[in-house]
Phi, psi and omega in degrees: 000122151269171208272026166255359181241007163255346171245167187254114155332142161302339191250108167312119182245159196273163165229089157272153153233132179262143187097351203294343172280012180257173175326307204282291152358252193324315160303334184263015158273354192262350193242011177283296175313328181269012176259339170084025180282142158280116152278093166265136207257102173245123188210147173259005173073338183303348174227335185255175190220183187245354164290342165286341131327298175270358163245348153302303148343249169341300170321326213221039200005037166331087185302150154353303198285326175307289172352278158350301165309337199254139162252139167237134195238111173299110167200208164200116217304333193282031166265152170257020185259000000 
């Protein structure tokens, strides 16, 4: 693999991940973050929580500002709005 497909640019990119409050979901906004990436979180909340969030966050000492990059939006793809 190479090494422009193993890092997130360096130059802040928008990203979503759907799902993003679940296990898979949260690492892979903590390892977005730590790329300095904007992060949108679309999720329905039905299995994850956004306290699995705030403890990666906490966990994986994510600052403030990092924080800052992620927006999260409640849903589900399967709505058709």
């Amino acid at each position: 693999m190479n090494e422009k497909a193993q890092k997130p640019s360096a130059d802040p990119k928008p990203w979503l991940v759907t799902g993003g409050l679940g296990f898979v979901g949260v690492n892979l906004i903590g390892s977005l973050l730590r790329g300095k990436q904007r992060v949108r979180v679309f999720d329905d909340f039905s299995t994850g929580s956004l306290e699995s969030l705030e403890a990666m966050f906490d966990g994986e000492g994510i600052e403030q500002a990092e924080r800052e990059l992620v927006e999260i939006v409640r849903g589900d793809v399967r709505d058709g709005e």
